[in-house]
N, C-alpha and C positions, 0 to 999 in steps of 0.2 A: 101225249108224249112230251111235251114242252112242261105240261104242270108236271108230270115227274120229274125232269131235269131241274127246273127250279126246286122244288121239293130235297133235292138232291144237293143243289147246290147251297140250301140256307141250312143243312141238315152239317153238312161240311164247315160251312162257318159256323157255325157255334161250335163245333167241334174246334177247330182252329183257335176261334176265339177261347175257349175252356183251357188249349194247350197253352195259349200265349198267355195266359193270367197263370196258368200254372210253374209256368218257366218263368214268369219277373218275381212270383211270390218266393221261387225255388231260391233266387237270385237276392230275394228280398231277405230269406234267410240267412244267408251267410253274413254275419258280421265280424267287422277288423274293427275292436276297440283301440283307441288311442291311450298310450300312458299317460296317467293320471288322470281316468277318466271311470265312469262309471255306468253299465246302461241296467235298467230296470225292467226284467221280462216278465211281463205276463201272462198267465193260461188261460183263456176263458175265459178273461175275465178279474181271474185272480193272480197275486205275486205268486209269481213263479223259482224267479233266481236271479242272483247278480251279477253281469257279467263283467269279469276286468278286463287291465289290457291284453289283447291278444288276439286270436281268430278263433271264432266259434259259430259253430249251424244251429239254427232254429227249426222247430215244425211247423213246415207250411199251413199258414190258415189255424193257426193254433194257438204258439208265439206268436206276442207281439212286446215290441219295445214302447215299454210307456212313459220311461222319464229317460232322458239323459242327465247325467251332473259330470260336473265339471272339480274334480278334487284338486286344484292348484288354490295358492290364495285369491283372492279376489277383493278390489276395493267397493266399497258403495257408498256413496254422496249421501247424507242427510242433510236434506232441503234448510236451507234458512225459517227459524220458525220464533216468534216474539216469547219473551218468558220474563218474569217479574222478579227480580231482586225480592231481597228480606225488606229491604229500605224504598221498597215501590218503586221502583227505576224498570222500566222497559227497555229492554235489550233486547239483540237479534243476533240468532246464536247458529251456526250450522258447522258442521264437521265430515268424517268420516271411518265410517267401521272397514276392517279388517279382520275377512272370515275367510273361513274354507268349511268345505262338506267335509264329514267325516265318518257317517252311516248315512247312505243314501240310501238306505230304504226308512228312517226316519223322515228325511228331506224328503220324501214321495210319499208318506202318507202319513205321516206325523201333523204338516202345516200345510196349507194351501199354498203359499206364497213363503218362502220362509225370510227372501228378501226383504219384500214389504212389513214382514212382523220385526224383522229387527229394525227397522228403523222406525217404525210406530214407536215400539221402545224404547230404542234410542234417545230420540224427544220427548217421552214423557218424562223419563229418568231426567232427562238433563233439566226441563221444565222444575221437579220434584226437587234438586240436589241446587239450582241454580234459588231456587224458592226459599232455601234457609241462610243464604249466603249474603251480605249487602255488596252492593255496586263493586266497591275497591277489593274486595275479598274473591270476587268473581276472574278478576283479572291476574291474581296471584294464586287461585286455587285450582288452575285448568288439569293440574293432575289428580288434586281431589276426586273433581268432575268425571275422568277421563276413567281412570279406575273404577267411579262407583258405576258408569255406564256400565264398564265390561262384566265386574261382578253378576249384575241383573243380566245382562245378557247370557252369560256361561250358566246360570243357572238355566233360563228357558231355553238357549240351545241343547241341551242335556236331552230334551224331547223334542227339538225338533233335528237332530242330528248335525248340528254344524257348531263348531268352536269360534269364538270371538278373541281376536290373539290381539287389537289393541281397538282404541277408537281416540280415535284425537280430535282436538276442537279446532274448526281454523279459523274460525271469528267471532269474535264478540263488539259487537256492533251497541255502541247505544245512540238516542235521541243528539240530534245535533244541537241541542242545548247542554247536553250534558257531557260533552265534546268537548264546545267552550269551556264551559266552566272547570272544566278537568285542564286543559289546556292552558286556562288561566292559573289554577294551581300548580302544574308542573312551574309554569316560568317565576310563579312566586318562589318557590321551593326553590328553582334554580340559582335567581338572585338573591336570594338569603342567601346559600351554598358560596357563593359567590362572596357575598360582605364578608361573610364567617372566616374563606379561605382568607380573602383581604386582612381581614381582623386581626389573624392568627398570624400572619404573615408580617402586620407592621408590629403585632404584640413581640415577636422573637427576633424584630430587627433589632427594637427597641432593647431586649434583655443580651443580645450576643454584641449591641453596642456599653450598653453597660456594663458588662463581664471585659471587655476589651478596656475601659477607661480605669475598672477596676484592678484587671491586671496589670496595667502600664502603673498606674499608684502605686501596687507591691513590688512593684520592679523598682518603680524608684525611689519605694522608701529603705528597701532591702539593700536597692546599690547605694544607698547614702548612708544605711546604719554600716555597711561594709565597709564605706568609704572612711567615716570615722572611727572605726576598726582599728583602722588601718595606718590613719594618722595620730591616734592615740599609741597604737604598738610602736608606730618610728618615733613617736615623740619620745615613749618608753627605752627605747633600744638606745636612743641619742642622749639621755640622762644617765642611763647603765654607764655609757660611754665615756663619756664626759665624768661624771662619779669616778670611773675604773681610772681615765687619766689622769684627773687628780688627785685622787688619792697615790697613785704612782708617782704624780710630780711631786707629791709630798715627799713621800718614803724615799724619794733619791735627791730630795733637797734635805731631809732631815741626814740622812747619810753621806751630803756632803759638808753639812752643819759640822757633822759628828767627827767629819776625817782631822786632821793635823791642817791649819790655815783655812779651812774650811768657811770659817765665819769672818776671814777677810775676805774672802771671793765673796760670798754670798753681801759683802759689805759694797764690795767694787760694783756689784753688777747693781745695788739700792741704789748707790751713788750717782750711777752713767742716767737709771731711769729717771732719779730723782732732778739731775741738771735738765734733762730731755723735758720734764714737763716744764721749768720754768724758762726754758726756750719757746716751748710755744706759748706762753707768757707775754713774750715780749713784741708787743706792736701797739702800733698810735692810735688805733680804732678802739683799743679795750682797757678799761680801768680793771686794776682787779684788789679789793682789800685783805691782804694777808695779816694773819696773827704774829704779832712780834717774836716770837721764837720759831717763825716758821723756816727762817732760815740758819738755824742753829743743827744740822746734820748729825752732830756728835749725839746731840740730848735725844734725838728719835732714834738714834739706835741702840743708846744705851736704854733708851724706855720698852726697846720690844727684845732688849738680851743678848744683842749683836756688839758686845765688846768688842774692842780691836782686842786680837790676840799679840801678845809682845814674845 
């Protein structure tokens, strides 16, 4: 009686236990895909289907999810890894790609790893393209670099289901001798740069002070040829002048020459200048020798035509 009740009772558990794996598997069917995600169903075995996002039931013990991916971008680190310039310079070089899945059923059975394959690639490429470049070309060419990684990569992503939208380098490391010496040439380069600015600097003092010495010279040879311009025109004008008056004194002395008594006035007024000078003649300090007709008045005026008129 007791071995049938056991009998009964392990007959029970596995029964039990048969429902309970058939209730988590039932459970284990239902999937809620997340968006931007991807799951990979199985049959037996083989690809089955793909599910997106949203909620969907699987056959218990049938189905099974064999890959998850993950469709948003995604960064991945390429390790630091040493690579020889054209010019034999060892450098140490590491970056990072930027992918996304884009057929995940490539990604699932295309590559094993598709992570691990692109960054193998990654560094071989960069290795390859770092290989024709020398030292200083390495460091101005990071988007040569950077492109020709992605190229090779876009092409083997093509089978293994995943796009490469950039890869950037973030360091280029070389030998700390070759650090220095790089370091030594920037500060040469700098202090040339430096002289050069100086150079150029005292060269265009030197030319905007001689432009200034030069202009102040045409300033003042220009305000000095003006200036004799100017004194040449009033010396002009004061000759005009002087010209016009005398010739005027003339013309109204000849007109009073011409009138009735005219050449007794004109005799009166010889006369008064002519007593006037030989007043200031006369003092004890000054000899003075005159021509013996000098004071004969009548004879000089009859010698310049000034008759008395009767």
């Amino acid at each position: 009686m007791i071995a049938g009740v056991d009998t009964d009772l392990i007959v029970l558990g596995i029964w039990g236990l048969i429902f309970a794996v058939f209730v988590i598997k039932l459970f284990q069917s239902i999937r809620l895909v997340p968006t931007k995600s991807a799951y990979i169903v199985e049959r037996l075995g083989k690809y089955h289907s793909t599910l997106d996002a949203g909620f969907h039931a699987l056959v218990p013990f049938v189905d099974k999810v064999a890959y998850v991916h993950d469709l948003k971008e995604e960064t991945i680190d390429v390790p630091p890894q040493e690579c020889f310039s054209s010019d034999e310079v060892n450098v140490e070089v590491d970056g990072v790609i930027y992918i996304s899945v884009v057929d995940p059923v490539k990604a699932s059975y295309g590559i094993v790893d598709y992570r691990y394959a692109a960054i193998q690639l990654a560094q071989t490429t960069t290795r390859s393209v770092i290989g024709t470049l020398d030292l200083d070309r390495t460091f101005e060419e990071r988007d040569v670099i950077s492109a020709k990684v992605v190229e090779v990569l876009d092409q083997a992503g093509a089978m293994w289901g995943i796009r490469v939208h950039r890869y950037e380098i973030k360091n280029i490391t070389p030998p700390e001798t070759v650090k220095n010496a790089m370091e030594m040439q920037v500060n040469a380069e700098r202090e040339r740069r430096a002289l050069l600015a100086k150079s150029e600097g005292e060269k265009q003092s030197k030319i905007n002070r001689s432009e200034g010495i030069k202009a102040e010279m045409i300033n003042h040879s220009e305000g000095e040829m003006q200036k004799r311009i100017n004194e040449a025109e009033g010396k002009g004008e004061e000759i005009i002048t002087i010209a016009r008056a005398t010739a005027e004194s003339i013309e109204r002395m000849a007109t009073v020459i011409a009138a009735p008594g005219g050449k007794n006035v004109v005799r009166m007024q010889l006369g008064a200048q002519y007593l006037k000078q030989f007043d200031g003649l006369s003092n004890n300090t000054s000899k003075v020798v005159l021509p013996g007709n000098m004071m004969d008045f009548e004879h000089w005026m009859d010698s310049i035509g000034l008759e008395e008129e009767k």
